[in-house]
N, C-alpha and C positions, 0 to 999 in steps of 0.2 A: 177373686179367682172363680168363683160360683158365679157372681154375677159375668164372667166372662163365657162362661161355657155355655151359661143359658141366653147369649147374646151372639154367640157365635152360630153362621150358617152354612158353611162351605168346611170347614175342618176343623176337628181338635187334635192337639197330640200333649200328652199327660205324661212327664219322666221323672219317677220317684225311687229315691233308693228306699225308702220305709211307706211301708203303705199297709194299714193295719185293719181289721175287721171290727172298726167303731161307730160310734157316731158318725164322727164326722166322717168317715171314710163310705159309710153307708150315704151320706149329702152329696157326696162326688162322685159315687159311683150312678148315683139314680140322676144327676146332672147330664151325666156321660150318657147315660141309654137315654136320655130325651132328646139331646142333640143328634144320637146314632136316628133316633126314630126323625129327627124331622128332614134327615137327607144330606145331615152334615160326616164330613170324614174322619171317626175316631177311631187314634191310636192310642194306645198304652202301654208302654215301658216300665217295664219293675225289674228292678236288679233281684235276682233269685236269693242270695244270702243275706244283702239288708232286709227283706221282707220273709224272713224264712216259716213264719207262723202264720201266711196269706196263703190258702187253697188255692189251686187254676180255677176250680169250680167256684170260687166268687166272681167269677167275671162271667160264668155264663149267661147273664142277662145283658150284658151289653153284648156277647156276642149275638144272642139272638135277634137284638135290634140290629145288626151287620158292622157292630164295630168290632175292633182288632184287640186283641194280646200278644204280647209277649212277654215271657222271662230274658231277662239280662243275664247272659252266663249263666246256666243253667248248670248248678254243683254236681261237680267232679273237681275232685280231691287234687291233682295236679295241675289247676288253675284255682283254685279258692281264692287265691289271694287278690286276683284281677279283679273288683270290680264298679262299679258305673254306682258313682256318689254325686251323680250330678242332681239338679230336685227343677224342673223346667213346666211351665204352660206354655203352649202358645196357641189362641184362636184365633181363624182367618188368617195366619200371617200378616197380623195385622199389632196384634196385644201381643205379651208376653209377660210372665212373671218367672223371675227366678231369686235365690237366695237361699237362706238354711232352713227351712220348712219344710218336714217330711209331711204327708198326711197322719197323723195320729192324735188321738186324745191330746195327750203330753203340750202338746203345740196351743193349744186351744187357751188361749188365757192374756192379761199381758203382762206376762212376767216379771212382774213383781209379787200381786197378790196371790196368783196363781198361772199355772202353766210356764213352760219353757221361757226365757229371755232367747227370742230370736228375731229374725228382722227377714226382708226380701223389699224388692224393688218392681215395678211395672214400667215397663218398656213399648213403645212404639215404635214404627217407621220402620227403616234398615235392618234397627237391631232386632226388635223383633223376627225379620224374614231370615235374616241371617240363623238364628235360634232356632225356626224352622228346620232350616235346612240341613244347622248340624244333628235336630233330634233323627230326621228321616236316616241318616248315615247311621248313628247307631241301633235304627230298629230293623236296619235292614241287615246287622252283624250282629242282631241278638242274639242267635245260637252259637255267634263265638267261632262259627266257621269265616277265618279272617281270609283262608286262599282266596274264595270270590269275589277277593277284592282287590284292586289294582294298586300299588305303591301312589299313586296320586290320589288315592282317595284316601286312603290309612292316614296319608300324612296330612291330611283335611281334618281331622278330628284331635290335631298336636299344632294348630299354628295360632295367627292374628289374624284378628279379621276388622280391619281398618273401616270406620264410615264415618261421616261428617259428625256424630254425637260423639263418640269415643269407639273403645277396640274392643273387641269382642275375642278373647283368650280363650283358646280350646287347650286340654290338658289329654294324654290316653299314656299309657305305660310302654315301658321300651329304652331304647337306650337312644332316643331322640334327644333333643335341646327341650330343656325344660323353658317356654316362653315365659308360664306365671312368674319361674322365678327370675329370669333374664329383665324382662318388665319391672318387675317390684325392684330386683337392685339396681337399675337404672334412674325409677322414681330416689331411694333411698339414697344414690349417690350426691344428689342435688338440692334434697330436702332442708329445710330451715322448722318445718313442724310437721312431725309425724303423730298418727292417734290412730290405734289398734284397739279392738276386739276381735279376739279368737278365743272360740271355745277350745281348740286345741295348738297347744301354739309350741312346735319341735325345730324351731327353722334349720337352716343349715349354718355351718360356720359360716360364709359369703355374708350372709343376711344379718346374721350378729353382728360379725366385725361393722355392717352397714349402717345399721341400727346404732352402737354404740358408739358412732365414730359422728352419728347426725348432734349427741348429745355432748362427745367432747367436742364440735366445733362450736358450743355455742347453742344448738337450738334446741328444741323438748321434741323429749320422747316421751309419750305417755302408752300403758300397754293397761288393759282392760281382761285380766283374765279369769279362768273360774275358780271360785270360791266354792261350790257344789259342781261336780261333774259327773256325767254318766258314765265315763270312765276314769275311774279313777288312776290307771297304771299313767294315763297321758299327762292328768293333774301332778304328779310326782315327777314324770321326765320333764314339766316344764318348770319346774322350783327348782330341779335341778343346777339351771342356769339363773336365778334368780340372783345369786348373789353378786356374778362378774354385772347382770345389766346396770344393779343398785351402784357397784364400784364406777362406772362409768359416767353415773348420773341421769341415767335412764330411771322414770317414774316406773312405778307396777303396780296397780289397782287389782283385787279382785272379787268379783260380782258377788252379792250375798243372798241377796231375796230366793232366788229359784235357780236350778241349774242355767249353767250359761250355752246357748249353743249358735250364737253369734258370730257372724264373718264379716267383720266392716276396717276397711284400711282407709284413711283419709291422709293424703300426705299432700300439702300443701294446698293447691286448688281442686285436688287430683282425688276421685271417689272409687274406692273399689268395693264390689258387691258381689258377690255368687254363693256357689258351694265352697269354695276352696277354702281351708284352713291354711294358717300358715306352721306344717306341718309335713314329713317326710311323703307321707302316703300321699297328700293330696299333691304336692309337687311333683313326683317322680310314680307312683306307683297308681293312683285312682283315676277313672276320666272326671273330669271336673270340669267348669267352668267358670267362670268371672268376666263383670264387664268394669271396664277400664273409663272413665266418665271422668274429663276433664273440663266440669262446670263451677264456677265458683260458684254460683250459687246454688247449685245442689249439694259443693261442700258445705253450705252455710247450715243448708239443713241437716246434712249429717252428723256436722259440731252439735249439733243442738240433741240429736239424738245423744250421742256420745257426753254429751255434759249428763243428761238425764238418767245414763248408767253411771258416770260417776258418785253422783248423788248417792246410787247404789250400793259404794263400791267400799270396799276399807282399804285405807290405805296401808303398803308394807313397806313398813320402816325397816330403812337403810341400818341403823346403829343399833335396832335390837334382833334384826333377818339371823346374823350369823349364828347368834348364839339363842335361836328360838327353837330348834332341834335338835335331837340326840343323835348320838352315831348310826343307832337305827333307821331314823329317820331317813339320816344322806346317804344310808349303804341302800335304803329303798328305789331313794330317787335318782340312785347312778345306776341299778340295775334295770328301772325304768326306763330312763336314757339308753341304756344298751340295746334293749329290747326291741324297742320303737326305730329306734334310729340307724342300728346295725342290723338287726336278723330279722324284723321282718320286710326290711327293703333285701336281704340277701335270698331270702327265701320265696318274694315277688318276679327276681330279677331271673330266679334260676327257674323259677314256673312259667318266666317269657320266654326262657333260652329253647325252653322244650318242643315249644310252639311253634313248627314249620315255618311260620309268616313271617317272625323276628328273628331268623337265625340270616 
């Protein structure tokens, strides 16, 4: 990504929901003011509550080179819940990277020995221009003033975006069609071998019933989740369900070495890669994105990543799962489950209500 930025000469546009005053964040930012100085076009997008411990006044040196800031939803209390989890480069409209990579320390390592287990992908051609274009859409609504915006453009930031490499899935909150999840259970209706990693993994019933209907016809489901998380309340609503996947005969691995914060779906020939989690917020409540890569052989390599976590992984046994918890434990992870999955989507849904633009 560095070697992108200091290779790009015409634009950059930078969209991170965590973005922290480190090292490495200190690396991209002094990237960003060189490209600003040699005549190239930089923006920057930071979601205001992911990065809540980042000053404005860190970016005054790329302003002064003439590149751009902004905050994403910039916090007030009656939209908090709304915001921009998507993590995007793209120089020249030409590159792109996207995946689960916030800029911070954490990230820096590979995940095993040290730092995050996380992953992202680099993009050319279409998609990349495409990634462009949906970053300009949200830097031009980063104050969240949605009226100056036309019902054809809002709905530009919730669709598909078809190109000869695969689909480029746009997510934004509302009470639209959720495409990620429309896509995923139409991959999952069809599937003969499914392989997941999600750092945070709440799906909906549709995607359960999906998921464990791929394992009673016959084929594997393997699910890769975390064993150390940053948030713990999500780790508990996803054991939750732990025990119907195992009754179904769905596998469940979970990552040991280092927090997991990984988003990799591989179903059949079929790769999916972004921000999304497969997770209430990222489906219906966060803007996210995901690309949709229907290559076999970039499934080939993603198997190969995914064997490399397993390696990782310990396995959870089906005959000892039930009875490895106390009542404690499963009155935790059903109020987890509650939490996640009923009231903070109830509590997103009534902070879109309020919102002139989605009523």
């Amino acid at each position: 990504m560095l070697a992108a930025i200091d290779e790009a000469r015409t634009s950059v546009r930078l969209e991170m929901y965590i973005y922290t005053d480190s090292a490495i964040g200190e690396r991209f930012r002094s990237a960003l003011v060189r490209a600003a100085e040699r005549g190239a076009r930089v923006r920057v997008l930071i979601d205001a509550l992911g990065s809540l411990t980042l000053s404005a006044s860190y970016w005054e040196p790329l302003l002064r080179a003439g590149g751009q800031f902004r905050w994403f939803n910039p916090l007030q209390l009656n939209r908090l819940s709304i915001r921009n989890h998507r993590k995007l480069l793209a120089c020249d409209e030409r590159v792109a990277f996207i995946g689960g990579f916030n800029i911070a320390e954490e990230y820096e390592g590979d995940g095993v020995a040290m730092g995050w287990y996380d992953l992202g992908i680099q993009l050319s051609g279409v998609l990349a221009k495409e990634l462009a274009v949906s970053f300009d859409l949200l830097f031009g609504l980063a104050d969240f003033q949605h009226k100056r915006f036309t019902r054809l453009r809002r709905s530009r930031l919730s669709s598909i975006v078809s190109t000869y490499d695969g689909q480029l899935l746009l997510a934004a909150p509302g009470r639209r069609r959720s495409y990620l999840k429309q896509t995923l259970l139409h991959d999952f209706h069809l599937a003969r071998n499914v392989k997941i990693i999600s750092a945070y993994f709440l799906p909906t019933r549709a995607i359960r019933r999906a998921l464990t209907g791929v394992a009673r016809r016959g084929g594997q489901v393997q699910l890769i989740m975390a064993g150390k998380s940053d948030v713990p309340l999500s780790q508990l609503a996803s054991r939750h369900f732990y025990q119907s996947y195992l009754r179904a005969g769905v596998e469940i691995f979970e990552y040991i070495p280092q927090i997991l914060h990984a988003k990799l779906f591989i179903i059949d020939g079929v790769v999916y890669v972004g921000s999304a989690n497969l997770d209430q917020r990222s489906l219906f409540i966060n803007y996210e994105l995901l690309v949709r890569l229907p290559n076999r052989q970039l499934a080939e390599g993603a198997e190969e990543i995914f064997r490399a976590a397993l390696a990782n992984s310990a396995r959870i046994d089906a005959a000892t799962w039930p009875t490895s918890r106390g009542l404690w434990t499963r009155l935790k992870e059903r109020c987890a489950f509650w939490l996640l999955a009923r009231v903070d989507p109830y509590v997103a849904q009534r902070q879109l209500d309020r919102l002139r633009t989605f009523r």
